[in-house]
N, CA, C and O atoms as a printed pandas DataFrame, in Angstrom:
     atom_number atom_name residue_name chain_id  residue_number  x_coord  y_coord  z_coord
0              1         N          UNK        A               1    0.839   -1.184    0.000
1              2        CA          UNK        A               1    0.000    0.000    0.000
2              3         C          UNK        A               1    0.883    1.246    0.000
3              4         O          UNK        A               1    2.000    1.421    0.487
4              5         N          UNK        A               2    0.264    1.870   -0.521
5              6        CA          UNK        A               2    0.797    3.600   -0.931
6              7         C          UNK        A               2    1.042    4.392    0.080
7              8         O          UNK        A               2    2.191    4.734    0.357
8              9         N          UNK        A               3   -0.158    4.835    0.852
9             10        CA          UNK        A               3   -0.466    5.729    1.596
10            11         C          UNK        A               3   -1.047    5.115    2.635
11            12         O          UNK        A               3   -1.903    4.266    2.385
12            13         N          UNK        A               4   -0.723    5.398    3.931
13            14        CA          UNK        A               4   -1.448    5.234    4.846
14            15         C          UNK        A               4   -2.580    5.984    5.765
15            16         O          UNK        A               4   -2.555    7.183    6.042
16            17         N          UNK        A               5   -3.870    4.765    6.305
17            18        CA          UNK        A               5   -4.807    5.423    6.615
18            19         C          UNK        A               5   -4.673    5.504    8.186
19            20         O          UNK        A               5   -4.138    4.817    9.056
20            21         N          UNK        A               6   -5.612    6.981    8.123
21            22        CA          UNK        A               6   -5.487    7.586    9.486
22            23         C          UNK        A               6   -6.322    6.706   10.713
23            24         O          UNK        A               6   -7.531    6.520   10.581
24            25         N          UNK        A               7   -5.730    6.284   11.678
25            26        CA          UNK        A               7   -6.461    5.495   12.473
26            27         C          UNK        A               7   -6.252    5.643   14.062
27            28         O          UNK        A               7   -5.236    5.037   14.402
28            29         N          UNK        A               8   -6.750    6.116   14.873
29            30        CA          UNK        A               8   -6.608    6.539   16.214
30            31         C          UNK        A               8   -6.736    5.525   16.614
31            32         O          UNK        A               8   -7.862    5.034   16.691
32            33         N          UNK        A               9   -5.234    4.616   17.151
33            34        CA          UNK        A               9   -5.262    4.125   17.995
34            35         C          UNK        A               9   -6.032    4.118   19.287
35            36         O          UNK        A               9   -6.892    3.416   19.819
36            37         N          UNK        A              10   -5.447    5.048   19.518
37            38        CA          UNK        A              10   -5.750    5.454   21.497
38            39         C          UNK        A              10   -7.197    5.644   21.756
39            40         O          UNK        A              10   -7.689    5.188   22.788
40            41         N          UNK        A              11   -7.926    6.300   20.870
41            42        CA          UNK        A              11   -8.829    6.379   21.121
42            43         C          UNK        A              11  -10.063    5.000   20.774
43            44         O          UNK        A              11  -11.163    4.813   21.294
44            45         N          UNK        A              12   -9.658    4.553   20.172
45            46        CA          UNK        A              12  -10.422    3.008   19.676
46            47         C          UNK        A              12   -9.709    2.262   20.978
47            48         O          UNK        A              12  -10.613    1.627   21.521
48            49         N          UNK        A              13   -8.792    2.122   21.516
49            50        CA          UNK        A              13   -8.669    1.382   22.628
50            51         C          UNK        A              13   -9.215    2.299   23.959
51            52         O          UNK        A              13   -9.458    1.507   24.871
52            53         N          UNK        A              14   -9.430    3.401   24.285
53            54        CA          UNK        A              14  -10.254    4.142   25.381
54            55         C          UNK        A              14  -11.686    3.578   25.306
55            56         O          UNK        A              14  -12.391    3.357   26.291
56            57         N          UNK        A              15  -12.089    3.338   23.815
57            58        CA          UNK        A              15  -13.748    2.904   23.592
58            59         C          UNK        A              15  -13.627    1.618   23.963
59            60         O          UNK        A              15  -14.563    1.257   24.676
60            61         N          UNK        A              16  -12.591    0.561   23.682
61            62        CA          UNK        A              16  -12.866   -0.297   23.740
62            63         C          UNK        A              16  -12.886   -0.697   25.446
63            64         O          UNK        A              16  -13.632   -1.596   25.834
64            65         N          UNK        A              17  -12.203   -0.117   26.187
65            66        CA          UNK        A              17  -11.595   -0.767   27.577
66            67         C          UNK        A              17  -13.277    0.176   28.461
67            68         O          UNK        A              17  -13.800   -0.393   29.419
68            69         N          UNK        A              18  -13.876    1.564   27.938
69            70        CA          UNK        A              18  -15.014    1.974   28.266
70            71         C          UNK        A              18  -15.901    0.806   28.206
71            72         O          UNK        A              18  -16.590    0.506   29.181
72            73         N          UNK        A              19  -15.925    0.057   26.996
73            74        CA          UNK        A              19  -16.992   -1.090   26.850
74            75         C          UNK        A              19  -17.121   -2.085   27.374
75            76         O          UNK        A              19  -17.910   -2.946   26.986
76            77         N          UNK        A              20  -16.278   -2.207   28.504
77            78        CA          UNK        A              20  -15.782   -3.867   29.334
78            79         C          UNK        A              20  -14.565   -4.876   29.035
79            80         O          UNK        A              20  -14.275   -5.949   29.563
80            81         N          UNK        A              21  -13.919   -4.101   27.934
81            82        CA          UNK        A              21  -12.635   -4.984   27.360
82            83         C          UNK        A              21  -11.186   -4.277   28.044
83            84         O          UNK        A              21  -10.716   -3.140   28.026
84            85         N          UNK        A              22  -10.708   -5.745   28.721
85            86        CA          UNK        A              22   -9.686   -5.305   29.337
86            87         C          UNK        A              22   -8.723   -4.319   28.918
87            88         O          UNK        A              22   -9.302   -3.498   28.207
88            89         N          UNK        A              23   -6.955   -3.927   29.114
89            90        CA          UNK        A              23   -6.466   -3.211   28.563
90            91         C          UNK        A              23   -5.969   -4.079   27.415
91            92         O          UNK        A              23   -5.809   -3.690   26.258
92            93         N          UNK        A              24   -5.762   -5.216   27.851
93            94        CA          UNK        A              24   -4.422   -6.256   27.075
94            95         C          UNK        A              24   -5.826   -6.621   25.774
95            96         O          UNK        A              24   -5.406   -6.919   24.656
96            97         N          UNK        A              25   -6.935   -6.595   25.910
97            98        CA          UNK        A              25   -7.921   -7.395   25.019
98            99         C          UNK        A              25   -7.899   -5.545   24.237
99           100         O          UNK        A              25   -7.540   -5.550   23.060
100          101         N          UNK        A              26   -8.123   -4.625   24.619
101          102        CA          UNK        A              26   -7.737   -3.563   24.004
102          103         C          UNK        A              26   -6.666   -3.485   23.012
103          104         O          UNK        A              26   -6.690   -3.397   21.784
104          105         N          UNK        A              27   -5.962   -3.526   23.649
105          106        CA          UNK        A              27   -4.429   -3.743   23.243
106          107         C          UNK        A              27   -4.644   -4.794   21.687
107          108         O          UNK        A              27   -4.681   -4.215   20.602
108          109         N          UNK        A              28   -4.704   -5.535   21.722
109          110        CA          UNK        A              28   -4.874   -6.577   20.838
110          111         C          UNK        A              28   -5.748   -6.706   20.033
111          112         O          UNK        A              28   -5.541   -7.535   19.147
112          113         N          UNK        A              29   -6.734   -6.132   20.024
113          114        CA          UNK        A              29   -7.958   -5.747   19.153
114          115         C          UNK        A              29   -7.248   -4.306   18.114
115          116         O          UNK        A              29   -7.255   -4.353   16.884
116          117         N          UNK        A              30   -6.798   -3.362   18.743
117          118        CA          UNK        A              30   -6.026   -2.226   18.114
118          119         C          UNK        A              30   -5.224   -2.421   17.299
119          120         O          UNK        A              30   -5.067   -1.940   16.176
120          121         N          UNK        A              31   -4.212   -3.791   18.355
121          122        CA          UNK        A              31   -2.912   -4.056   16.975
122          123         C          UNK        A              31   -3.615   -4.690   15.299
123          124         O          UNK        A              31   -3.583   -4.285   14.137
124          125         N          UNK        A              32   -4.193   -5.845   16.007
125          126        CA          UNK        A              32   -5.361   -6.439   15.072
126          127         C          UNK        A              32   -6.039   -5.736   14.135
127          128         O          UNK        A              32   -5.904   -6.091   12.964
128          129         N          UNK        A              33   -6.849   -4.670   14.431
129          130        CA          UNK        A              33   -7.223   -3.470   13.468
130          131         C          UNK        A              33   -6.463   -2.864   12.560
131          132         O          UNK        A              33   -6.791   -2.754   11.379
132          133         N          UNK        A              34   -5.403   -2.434   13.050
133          134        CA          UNK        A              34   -4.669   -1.476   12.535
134          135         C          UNK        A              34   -3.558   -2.348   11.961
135          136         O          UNK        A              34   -2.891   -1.683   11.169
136          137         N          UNK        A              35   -3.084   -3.719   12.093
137          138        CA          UNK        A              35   -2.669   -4.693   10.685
138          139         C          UNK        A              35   -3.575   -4.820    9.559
139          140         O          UNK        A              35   -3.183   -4.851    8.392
140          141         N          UNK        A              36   -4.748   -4.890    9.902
141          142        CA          UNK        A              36   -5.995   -5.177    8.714
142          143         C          UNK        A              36   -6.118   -4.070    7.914
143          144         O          UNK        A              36   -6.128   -4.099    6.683
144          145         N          UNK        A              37   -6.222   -2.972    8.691
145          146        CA          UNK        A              37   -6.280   -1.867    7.828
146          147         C          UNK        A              37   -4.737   -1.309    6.996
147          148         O          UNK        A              37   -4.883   -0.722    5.923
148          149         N          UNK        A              38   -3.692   -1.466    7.393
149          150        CA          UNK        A              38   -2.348   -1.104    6.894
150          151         C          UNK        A              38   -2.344   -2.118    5.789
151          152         O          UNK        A              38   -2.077   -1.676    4.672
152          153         N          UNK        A              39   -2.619   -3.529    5.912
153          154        CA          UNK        A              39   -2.319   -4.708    4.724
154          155         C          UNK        A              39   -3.042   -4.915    3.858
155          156         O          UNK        A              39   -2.683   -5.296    2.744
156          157         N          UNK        A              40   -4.728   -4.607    4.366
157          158        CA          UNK        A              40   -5.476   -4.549    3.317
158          159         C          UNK        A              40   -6.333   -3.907    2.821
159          160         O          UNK        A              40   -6.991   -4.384    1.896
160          161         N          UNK        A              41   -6.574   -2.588    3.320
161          162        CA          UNK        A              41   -7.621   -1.723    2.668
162          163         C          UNK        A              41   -6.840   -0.598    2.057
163          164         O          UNK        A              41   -6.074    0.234    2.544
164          165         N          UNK        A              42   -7.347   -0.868    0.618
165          166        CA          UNK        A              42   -7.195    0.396   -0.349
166          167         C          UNK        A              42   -7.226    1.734    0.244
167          168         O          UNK        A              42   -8.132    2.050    1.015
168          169         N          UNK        A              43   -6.211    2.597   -0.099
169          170        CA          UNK        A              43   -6.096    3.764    0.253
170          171         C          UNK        A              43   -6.443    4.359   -1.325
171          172         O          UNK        A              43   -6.340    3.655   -2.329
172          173         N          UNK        A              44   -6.959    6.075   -1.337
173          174        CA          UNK        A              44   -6.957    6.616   -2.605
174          175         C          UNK        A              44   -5.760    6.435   -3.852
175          176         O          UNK        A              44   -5.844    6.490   -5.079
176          177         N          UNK        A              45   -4.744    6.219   -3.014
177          178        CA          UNK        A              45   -3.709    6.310   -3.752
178          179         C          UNK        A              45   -3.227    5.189   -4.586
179          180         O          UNK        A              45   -2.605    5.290   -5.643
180          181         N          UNK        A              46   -3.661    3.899   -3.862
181          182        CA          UNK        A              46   -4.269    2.664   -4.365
182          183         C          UNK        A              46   -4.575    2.672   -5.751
183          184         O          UNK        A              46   -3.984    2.373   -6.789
184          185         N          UNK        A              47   -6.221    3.318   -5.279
185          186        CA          UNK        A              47   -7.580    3.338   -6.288
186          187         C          UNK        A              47   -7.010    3.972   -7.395
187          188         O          UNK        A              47   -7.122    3.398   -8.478
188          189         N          UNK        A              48   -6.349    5.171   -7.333
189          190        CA          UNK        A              48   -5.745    5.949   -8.529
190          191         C          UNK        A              48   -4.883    5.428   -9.222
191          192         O          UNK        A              48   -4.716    5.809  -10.381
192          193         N          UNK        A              49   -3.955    4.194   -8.540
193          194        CA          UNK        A              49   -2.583    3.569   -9.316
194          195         C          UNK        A              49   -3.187    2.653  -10.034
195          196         O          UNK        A              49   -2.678    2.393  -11.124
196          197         N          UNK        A              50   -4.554    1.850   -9.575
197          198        CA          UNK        A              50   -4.813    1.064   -9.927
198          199         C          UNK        A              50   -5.616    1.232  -11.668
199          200         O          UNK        A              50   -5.584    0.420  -12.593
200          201         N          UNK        A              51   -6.305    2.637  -11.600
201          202        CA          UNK        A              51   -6.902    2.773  -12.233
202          203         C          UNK        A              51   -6.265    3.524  -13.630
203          204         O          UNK        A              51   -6.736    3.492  -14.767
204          205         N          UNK        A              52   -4.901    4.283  -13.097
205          206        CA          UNK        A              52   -4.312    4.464  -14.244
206          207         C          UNK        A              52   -3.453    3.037  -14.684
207          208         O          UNK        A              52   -3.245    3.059  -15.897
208          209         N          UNK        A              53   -3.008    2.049  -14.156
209          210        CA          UNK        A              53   -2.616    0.952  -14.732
210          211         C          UNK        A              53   -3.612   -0.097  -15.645
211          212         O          UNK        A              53   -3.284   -0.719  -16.656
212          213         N          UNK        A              54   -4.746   -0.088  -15.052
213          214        CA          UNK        A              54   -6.199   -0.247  -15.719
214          215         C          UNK        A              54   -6.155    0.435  -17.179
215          216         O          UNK        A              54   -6.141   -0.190  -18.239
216          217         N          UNK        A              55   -6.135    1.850  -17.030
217          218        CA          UNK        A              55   -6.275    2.608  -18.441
218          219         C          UNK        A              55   -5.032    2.089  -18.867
219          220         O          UNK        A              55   -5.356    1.200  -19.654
220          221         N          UNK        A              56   -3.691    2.126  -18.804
221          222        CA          UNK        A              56   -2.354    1.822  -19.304
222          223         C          UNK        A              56   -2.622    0.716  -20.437
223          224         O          UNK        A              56   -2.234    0.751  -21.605
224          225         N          UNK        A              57   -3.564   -0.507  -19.647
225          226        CA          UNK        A              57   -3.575   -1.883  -19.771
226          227         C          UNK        A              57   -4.708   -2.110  -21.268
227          228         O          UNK        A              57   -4.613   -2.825  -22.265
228          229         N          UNK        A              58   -5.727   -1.133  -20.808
229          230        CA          UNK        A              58   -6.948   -0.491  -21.999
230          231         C          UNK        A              58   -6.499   -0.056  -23.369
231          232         O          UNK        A              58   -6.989   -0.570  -24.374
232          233         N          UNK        A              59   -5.748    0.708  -23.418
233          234        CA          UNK        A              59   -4.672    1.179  -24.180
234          235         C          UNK        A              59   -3.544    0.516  -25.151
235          236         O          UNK        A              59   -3.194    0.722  -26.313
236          237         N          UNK        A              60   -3.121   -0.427  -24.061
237          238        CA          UNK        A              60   -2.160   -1.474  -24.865
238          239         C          UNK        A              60   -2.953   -2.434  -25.500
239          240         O          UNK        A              60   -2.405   -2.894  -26.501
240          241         N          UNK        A              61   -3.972   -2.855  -25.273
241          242        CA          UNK        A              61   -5.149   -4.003  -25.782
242          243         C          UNK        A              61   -6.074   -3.574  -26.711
243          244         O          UNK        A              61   -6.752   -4.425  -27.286
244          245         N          UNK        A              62   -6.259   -2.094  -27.024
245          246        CA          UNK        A              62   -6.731   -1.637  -27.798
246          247         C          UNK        A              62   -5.974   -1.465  -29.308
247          248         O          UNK        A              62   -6.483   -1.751  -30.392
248          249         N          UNK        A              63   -4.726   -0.962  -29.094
249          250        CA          UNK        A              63   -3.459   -1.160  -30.295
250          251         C          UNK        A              63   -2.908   -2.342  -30.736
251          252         O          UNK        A              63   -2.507   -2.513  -31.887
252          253         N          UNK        A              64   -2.858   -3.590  -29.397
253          254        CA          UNK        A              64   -2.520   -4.756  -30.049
254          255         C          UNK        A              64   -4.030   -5.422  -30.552
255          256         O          UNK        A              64   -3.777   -6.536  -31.009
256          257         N          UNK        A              65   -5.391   -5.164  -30.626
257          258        CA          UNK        A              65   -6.552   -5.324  -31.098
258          259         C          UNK        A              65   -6.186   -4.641  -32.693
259          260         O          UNK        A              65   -5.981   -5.371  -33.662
260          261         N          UNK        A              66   -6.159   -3.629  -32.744
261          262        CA          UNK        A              66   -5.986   -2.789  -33.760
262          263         C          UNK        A              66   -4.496   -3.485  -34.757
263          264         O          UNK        A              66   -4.416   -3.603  -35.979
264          265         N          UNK        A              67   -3.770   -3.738  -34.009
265          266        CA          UNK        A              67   -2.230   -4.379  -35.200
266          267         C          UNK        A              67   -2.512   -5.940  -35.322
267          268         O          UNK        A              67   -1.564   -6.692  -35.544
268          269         N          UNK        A              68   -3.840   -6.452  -35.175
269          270        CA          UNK        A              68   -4.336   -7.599  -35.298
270          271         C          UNK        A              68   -5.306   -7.532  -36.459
271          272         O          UNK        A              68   -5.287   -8.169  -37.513
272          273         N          UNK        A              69   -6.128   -6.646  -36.041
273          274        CA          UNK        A              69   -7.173   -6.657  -37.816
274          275         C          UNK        A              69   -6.322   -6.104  -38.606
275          276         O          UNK        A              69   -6.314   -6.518  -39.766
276          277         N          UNK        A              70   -5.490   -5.162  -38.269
277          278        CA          UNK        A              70   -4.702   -5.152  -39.781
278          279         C          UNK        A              70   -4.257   -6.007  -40.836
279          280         O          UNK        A              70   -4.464   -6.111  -42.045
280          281         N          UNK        A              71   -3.326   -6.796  -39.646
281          282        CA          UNK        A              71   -2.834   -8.585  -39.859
282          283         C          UNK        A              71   -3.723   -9.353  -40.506
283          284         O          UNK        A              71   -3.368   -9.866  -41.567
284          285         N          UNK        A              72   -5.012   -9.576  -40.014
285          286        CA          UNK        A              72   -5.871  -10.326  -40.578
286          287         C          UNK        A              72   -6.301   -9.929  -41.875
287          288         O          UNK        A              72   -6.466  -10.798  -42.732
288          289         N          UNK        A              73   -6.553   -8.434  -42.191
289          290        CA          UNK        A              73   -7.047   -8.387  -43.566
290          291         C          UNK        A              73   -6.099   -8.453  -44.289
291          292         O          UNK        A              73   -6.369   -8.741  -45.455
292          293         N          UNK        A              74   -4.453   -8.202  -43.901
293          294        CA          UNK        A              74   -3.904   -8.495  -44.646
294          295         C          UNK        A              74   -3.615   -9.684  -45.004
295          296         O          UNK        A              74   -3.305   -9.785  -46.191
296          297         N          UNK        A              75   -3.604  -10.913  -44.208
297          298        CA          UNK        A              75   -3.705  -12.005  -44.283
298          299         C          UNK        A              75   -4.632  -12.768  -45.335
299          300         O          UNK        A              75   -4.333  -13.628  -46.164
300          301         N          UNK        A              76   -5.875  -12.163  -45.025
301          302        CA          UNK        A              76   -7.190  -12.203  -45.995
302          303         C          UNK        A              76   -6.974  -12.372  -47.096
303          304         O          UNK        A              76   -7.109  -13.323  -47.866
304          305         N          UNK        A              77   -6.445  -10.913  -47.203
305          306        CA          UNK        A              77   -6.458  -10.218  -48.816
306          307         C          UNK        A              77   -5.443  -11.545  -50.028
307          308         O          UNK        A              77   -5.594  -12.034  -51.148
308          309         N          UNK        A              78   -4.156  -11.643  -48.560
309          310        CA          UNK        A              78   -3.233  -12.416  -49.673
310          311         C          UNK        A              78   -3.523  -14.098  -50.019
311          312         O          UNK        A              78   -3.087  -14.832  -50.906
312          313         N          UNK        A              79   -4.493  -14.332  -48.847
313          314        CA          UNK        A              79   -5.529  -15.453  -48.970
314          315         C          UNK        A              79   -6.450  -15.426  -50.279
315          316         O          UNK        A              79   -6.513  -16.443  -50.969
316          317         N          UNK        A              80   -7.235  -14.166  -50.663
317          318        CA          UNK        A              80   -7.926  -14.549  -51.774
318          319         C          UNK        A              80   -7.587  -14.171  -53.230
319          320         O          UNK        A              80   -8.193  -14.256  -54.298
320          321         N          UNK        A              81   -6.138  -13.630  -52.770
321          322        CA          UNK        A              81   -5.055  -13.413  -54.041
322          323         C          UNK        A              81   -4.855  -15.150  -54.524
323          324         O          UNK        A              81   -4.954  -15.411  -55.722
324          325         N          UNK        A              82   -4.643  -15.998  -53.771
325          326        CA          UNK        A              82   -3.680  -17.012  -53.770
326          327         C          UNK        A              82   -4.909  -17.996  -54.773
327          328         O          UNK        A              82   -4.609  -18.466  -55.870
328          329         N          UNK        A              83   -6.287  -18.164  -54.129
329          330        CA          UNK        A              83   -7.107  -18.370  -54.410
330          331         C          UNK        A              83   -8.448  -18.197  -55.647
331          332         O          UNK        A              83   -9.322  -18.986  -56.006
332          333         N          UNK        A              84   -8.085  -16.662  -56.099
333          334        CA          UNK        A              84   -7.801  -16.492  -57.464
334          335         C          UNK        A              84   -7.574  -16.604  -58.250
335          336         O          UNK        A              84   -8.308  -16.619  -59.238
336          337         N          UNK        A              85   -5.677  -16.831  -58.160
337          338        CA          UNK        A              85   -4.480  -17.501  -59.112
338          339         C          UNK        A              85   -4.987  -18.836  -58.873
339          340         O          UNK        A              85   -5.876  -19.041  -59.699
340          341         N          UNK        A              86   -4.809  -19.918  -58.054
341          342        CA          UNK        A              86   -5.215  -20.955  -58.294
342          343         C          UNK        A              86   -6.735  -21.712  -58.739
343          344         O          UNK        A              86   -6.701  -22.873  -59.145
344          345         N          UNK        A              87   -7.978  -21.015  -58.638
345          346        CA          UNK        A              87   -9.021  -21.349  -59.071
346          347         C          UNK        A              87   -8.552  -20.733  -60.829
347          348         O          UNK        A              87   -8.365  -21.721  -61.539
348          349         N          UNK        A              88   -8.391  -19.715  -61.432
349          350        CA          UNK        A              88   -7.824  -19.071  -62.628
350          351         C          UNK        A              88   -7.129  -20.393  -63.427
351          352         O          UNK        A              88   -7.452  -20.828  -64.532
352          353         N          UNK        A              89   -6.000  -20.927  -62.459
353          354        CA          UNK        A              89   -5.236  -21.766  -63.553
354          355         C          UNK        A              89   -5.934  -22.986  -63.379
355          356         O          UNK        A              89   -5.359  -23.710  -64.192
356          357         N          UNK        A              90   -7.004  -23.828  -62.714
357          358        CA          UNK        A              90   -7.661  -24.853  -62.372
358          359         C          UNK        A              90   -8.580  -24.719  -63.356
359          360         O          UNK        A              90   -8.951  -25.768  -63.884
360          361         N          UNK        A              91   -9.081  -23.618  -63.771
361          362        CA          UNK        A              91  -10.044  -23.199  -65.037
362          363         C          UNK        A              91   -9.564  -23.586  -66.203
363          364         O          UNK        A              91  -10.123  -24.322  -67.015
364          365         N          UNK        A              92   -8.000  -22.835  -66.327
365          366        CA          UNK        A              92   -7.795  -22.681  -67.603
366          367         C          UNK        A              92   -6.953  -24.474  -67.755
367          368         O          UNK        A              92   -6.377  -24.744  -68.809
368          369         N          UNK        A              93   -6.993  -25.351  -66.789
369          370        CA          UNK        A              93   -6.490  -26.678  -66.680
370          371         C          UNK        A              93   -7.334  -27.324  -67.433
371          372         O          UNK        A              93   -7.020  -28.159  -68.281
372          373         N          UNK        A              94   -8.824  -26.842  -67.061
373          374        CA          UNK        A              94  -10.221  -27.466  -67.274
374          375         C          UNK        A              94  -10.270  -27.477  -68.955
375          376         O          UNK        A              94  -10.099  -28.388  -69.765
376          377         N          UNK        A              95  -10.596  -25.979  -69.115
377          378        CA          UNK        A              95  -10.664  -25.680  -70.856
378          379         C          UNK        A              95   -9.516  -26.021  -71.610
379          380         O          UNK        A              95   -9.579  -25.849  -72.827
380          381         N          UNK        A              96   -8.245  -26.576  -71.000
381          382        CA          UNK        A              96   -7.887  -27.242  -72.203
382          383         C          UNK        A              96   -7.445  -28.347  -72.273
383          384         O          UNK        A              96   -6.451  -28.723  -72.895
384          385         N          UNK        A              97   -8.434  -29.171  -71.390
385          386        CA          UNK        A              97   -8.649  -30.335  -71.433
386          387         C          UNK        A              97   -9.972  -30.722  -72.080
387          388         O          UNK        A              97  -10.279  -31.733  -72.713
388          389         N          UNK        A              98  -10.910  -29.270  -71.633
389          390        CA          UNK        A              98  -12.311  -30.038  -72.613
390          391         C          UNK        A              98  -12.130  -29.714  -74.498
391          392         O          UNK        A              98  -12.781  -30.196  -75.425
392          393         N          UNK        A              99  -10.754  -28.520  -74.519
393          394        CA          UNK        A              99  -10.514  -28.357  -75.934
394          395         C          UNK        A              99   -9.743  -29.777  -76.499
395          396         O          UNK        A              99   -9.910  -30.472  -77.502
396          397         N          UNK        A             100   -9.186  -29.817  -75.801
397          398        CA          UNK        A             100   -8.422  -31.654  -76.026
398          399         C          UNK        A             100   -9.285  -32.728  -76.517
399          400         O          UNK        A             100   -9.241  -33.444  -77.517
400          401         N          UNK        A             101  -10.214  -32.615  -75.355
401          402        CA          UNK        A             101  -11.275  -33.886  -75.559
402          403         C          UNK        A             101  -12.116  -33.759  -76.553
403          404         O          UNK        A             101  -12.422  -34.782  -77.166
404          405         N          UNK        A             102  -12.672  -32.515  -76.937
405          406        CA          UNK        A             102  -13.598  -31.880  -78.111
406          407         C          UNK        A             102  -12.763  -32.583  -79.313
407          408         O          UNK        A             102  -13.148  -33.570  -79.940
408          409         N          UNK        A             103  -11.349  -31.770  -79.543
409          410        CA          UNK        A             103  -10.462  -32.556  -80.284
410          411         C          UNK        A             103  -10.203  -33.796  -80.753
411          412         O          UNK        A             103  -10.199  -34.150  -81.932
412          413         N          UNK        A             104   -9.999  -34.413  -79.837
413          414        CA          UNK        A             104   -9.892  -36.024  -80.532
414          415         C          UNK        A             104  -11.597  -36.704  -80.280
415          416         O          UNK        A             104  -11.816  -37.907  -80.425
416          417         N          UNK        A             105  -12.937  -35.480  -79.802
417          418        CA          UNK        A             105  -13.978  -36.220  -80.482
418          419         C          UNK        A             105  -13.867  -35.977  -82.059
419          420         O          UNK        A             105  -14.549  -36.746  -82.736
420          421         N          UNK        A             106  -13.384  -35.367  -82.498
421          422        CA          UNK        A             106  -13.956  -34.386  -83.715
422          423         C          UNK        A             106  -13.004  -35.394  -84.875
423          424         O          UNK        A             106  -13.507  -35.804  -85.921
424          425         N          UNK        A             107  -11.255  -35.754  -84.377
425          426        CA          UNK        A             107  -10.920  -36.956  -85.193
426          427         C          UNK        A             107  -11.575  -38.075  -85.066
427          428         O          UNK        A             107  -12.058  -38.541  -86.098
428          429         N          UNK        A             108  -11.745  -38.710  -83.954
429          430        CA          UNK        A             108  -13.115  -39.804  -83.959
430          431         C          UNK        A             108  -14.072  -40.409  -85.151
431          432         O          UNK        A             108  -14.277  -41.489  -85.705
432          433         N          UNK        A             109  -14.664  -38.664  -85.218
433          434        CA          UNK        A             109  -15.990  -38.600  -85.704
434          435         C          UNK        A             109  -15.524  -38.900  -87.308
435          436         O          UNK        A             109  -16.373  -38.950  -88.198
């Protein structure tokens, strides 16, 4: 944690020993508190680090999103280049094989 939160000891143990709790059960309830609060509750300063590392994180996932569809259409594109050329010459495989076959119907005949 960043910053630390403000926590009156002395006076949370005056309430507590007012309420029927010894000094030492005072005592120990305070330390107890005031570990819980130092180790685990968010301070502002926290919330703010957290939230500009949040945006940081928004940011980087948004550009590597973005240098990804690029990739892909370019990927695409050279995908239905490839696919083109090869349906194109699978065609022209076709027609001159059916000019072939036309051919030796026509000596046949």
């Amino acid at each position: 944690m960043q910053g630390a939160i403000a926590f009156d000891t002395y006076t949370y143990a005056k309430e507590l020993m007012s309420a029927g709790f010894t000094e030492k059960q005072a005592d120990i309830q305070v330390k107890m508190l005031a570990k819980i609060i130092d180790e685990r509750l968010a301070t502002k300063q926290d919330i703010l680090a957290l939230k500009r590392d949040m945006k940081e994180m928004e940011t980087t996932l948004k550009r590597d999103m973005k240098e990804m569809e690029v990739s892909l259409k370019r990927d695409m594109k050279e995908m239905e280049l490839r696919l083109k050329h090869d349906l194109t010459f699978r065609l022209g495989l076709m027609v001159a094989a059916a000019i072939t076959i036309v051919a030796a119907l026509v000596k046949l005949l």
